[in-house]
C-alpha positions in Angstrom: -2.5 -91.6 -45.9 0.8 -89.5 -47.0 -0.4 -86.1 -47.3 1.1 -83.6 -50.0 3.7 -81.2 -49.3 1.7 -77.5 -48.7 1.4 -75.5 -51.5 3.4 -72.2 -51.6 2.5 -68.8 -51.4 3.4 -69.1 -55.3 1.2 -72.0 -55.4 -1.5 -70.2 -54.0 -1.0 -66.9 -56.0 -0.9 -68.4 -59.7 -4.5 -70.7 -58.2 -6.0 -67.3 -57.1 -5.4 -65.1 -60.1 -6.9 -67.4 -62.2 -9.9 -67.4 -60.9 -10.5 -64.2 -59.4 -9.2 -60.4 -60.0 -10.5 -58.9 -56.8 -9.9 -55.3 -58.2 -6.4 -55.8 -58.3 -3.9 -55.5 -61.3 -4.4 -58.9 -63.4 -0.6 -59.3 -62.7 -0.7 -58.9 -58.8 -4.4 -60.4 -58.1 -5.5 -59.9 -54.9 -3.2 -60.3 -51.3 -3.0 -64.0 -50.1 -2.0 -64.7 -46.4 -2.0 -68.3 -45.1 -4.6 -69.6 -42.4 -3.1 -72.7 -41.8 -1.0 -75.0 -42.8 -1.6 -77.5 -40.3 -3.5 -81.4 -40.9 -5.5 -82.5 -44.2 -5.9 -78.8 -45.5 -3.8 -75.7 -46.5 -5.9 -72.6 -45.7 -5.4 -68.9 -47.1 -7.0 -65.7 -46.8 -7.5 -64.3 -50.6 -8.0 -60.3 -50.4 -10.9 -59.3 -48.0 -13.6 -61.6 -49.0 -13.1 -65.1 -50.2 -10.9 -68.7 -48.0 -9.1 -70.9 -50.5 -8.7 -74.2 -48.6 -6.5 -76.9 -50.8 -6.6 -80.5 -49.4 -3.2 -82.8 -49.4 -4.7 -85.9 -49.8 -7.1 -88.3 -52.0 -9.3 -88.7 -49.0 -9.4 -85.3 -47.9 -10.2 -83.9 -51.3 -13.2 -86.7 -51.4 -14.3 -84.9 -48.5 -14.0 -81.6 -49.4 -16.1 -82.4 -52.7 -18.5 -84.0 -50.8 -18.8 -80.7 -48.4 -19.9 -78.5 -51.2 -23.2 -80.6 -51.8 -23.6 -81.1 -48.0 -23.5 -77.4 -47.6 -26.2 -76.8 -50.2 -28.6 -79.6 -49.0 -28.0 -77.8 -45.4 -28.2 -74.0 -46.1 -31.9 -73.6 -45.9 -32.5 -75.8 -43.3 -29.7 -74.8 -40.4 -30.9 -71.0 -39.7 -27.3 -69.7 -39.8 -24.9 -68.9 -42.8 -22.8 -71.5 -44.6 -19.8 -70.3 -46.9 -20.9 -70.4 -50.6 -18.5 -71.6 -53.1 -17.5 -69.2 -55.6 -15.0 -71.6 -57.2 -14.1 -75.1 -56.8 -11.4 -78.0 -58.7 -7.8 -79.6 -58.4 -5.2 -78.0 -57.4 -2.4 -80.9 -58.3 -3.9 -84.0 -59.8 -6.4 -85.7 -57.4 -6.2 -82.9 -54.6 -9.1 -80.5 -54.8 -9.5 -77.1 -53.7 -12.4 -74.8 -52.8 -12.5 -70.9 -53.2 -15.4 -70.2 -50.4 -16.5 -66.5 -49.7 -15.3 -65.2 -46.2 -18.1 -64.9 -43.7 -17.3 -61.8 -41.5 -17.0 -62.2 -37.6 -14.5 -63.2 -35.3 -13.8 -67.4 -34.1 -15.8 -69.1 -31.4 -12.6 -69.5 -29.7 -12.1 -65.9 -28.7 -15.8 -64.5 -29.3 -18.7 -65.6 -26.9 -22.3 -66.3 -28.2 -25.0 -64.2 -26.5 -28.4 -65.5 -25.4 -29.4 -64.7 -29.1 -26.4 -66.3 -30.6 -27.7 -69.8 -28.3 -31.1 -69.5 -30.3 -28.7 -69.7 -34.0 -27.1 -72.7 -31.8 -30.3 -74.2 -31.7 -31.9 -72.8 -35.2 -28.4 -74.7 -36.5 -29.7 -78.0 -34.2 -33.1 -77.8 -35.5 -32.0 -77.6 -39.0 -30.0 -80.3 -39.0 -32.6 -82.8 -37.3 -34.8 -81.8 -40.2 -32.3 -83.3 -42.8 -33.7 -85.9 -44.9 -31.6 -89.0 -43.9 -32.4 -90.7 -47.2 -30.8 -87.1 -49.0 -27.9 -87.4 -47.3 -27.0 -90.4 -47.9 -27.5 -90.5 -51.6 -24.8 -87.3 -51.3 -22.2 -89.9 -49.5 -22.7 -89.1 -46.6 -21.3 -92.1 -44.2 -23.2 -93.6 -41.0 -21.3 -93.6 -37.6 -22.0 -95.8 -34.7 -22.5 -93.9 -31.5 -20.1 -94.4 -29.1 -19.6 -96.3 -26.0 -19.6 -93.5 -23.3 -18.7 -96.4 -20.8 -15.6 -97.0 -23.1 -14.7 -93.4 -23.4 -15.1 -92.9 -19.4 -12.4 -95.7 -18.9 -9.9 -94.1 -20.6 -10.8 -90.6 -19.7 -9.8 -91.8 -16.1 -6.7 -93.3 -17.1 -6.4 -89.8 -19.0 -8.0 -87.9 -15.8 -4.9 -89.7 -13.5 -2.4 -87.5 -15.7 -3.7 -85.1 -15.6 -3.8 -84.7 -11.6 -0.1 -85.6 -11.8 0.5 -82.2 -13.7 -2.5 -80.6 -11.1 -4.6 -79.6 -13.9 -7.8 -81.9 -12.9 -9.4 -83.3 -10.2 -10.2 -87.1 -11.5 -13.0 -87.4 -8.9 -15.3 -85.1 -10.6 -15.5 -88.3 -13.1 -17.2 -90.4 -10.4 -20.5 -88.5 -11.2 -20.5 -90.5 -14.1 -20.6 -94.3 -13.3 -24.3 -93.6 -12.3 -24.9 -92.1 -15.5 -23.5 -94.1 -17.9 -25.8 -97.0 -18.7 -28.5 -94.7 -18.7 -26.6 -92.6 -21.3 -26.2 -95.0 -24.1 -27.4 -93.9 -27.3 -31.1 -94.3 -28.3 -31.6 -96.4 -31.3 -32.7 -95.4 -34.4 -31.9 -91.3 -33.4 -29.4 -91.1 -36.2 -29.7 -87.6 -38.1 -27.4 -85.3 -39.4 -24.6 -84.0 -37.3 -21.9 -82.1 -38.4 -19.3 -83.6 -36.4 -16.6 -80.8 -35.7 -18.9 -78.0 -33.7 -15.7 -76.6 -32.4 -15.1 -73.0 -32.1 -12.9 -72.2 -34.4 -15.5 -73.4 -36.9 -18.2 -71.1 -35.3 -18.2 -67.1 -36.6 -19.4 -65.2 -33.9 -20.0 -61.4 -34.6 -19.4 -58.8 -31.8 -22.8 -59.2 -30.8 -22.5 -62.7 -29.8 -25.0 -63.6 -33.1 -23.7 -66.8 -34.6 -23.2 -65.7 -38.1 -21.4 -68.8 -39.9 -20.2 -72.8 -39.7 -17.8 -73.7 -41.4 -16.1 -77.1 -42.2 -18.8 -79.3 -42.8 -16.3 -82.1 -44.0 -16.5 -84.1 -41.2 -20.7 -84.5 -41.4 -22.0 -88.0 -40.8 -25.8 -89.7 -39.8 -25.0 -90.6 -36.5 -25.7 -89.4 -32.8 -27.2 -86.0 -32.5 -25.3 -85.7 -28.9 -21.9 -85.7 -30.7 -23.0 -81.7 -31.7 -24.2 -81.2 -28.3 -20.3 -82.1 -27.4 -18.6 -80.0 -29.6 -20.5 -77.2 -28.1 -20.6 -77.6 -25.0 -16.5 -77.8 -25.5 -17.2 -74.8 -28.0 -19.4 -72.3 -25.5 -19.6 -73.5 -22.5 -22.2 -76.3 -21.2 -24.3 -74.2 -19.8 -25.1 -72.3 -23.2 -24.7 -76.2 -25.1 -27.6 -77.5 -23.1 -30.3 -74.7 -23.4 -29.5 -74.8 -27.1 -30.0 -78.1 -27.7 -33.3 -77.9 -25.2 -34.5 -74.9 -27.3 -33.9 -77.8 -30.2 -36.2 -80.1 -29.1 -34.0 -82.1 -26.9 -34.4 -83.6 -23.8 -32.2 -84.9 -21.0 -30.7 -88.0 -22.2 -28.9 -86.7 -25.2 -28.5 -83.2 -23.9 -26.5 -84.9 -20.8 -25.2 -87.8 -22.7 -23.5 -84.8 -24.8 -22.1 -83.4 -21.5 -20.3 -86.5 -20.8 -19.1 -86.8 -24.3 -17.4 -83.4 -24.3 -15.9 -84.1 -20.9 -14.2 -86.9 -21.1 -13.2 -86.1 -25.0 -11.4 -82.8 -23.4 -10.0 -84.4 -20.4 -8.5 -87.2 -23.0 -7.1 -84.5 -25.6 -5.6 -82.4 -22.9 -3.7 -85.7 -21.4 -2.2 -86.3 -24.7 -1.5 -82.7 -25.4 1.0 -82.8 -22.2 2.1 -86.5 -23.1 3.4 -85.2 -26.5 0.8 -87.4 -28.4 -0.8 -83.8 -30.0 0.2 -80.5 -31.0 -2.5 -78.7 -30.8 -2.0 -75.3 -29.1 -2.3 -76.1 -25.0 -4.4 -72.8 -24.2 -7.3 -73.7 -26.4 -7.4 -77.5 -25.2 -8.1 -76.2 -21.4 -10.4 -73.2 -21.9 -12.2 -76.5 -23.8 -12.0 -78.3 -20.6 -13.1 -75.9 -18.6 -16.2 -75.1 -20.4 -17.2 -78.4 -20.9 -17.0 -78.7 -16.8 -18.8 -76.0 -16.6 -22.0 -77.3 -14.0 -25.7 -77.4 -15.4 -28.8 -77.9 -13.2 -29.8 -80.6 -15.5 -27.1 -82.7 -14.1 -29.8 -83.0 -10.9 -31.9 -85.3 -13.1 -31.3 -89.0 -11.7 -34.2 -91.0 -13.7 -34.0 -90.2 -17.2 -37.2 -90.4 -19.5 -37.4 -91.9 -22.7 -37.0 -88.6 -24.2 -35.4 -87.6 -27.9 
């Protein structure tokens, strides 16, 4: 879909003082300072407290209206702080924007989570599980098949093979996988809530290592529950991944079939990173691969029990 141009800093400052003076002089408002301008949203930082994110196209901004009641149906259930929307509407006709308070901490990406921050990991896991499908659903929220993790580890070999030729992977740590893959298929009837993008730029991390927001909950389907295990285990680190999700209430099959998920996914993104098919920033796609390689005893476990 042909996405908007990004609004200007003008854009943004006439938006912004009309719905908020922030202490500032009603003809200055408060400071704006873009986020990003980068994929389906323009994000700025307004003064010291609030995100205005504006979408640039019709499908984006049916996601982003659909967040706002996903985050309230979530917020008491997930154990961690979601943003709360202090203002919300179009920005140009059909494209909507949403004025979210700021959530202080630092990004996942450059702020580790402590032991305590992998119980909010799993508080957020818990919470999630504990959804009402039937809720979520009447909110929009789609359904999403699980993947085929036998499909995925074909082409992360493929994608594994480049990456050797540029000596930034060994593709024989794949082999552990053939074993594992048809027990690894997704249990039916598991479906619950899963956020979808557990990466760590959407985690706030605070010095402490406490887990002290999500954010972007645009991307939320009913699907498989080991997709979140993914995005963490890309996010901070298998190790820390795993005993979250097993402090959730999970057992080995999806805590593993997670694993896998996030490996190949990383080994694929990097390959296309250096093939020119992405331009997302290199450093962050192998600190991703690297923590989603990251060994776990569980890994050990050759006959996997029925388990949730």
């Amino acid at each position: 879909m042909t996405q908007a141009p990004a609004p200007t800093a003008d854009t943004v400052r006439r938006l912004v003082r009309s719905l908020i003076a922030d202490g500032e002089p009603a003809d200055a408002g408060p400071e704006v300072r873009p986020v990003t301008e980068a994929g389906e949203h323009s994000t700025w930082w307004v003064g010291r407290r609030h995100v205005l994110r504006l979408t640039r196209d019709r499908e984006a901004a049916m996601r982003g209206r659909r967040e706002l009641r996903v985050r309230d149906l979530v917020r008491p259930l997930v154990g961690v702080p979601v943003p709360k929307c202090v203002a919300h509407g179009d920005w140009a006709v059909g494209l909507a924007y949403t004025l979210d308070t700021r959530l202080p901490g630092r990004s996942g990406e450059v702020q580790d989570v402590s032991a305590v921050g992998e119980a909010d990991l799993a508080g957020l896991l818990t919470g999630l599980r504990e959804v009402p499908v039937r809720q979520a659903e009447a909110l929009g929220v789609p359904r999403a098949e699980p993947r085929s993790l036998e499909e995925l580890r074909t082409a992360a070999e493929g994608a594994a093979e480049r990456l050797a030729a540029e000596d930034e992977f060994d593709p024989g740590n794949l082999a552990q996988l053939t074993a594992a893959a048809v027990q690894l298929a997704a249990q039916t009837g598991a479906a619950v809530l899963v956020h979808h993008a557990l990466k760590g730029e959407h985690l706030v991390v605070s010095a402490d290592g406490r887990v002290r927001g999500v954010l972007d909950w645009t991307r939320a389907v009913l699907g498989d529950p080991a997709e979140d295990i993914a995005g963490l285990a890309a996010a901070v680190g298998a190790p820390a991944a795993v005993r979250a999700a097993t402090l959730a209430g999970y057992g080995a099959r999806p805590c593993l079939r997670g694993l896998w998920l996030a490996r190949c996914d990383t080994v694929i993104r990097l390959a296309d990173r250096l093939a020119g098919r992405d331009d997302s920033p290199l450093a962050p796609l192998r600190t991703q691969l690297r923590r989603a390689w990251e060994s776990i005893l569980l890994e050990r476990v050759t006959e996997l029990p029925g388990d949730d």
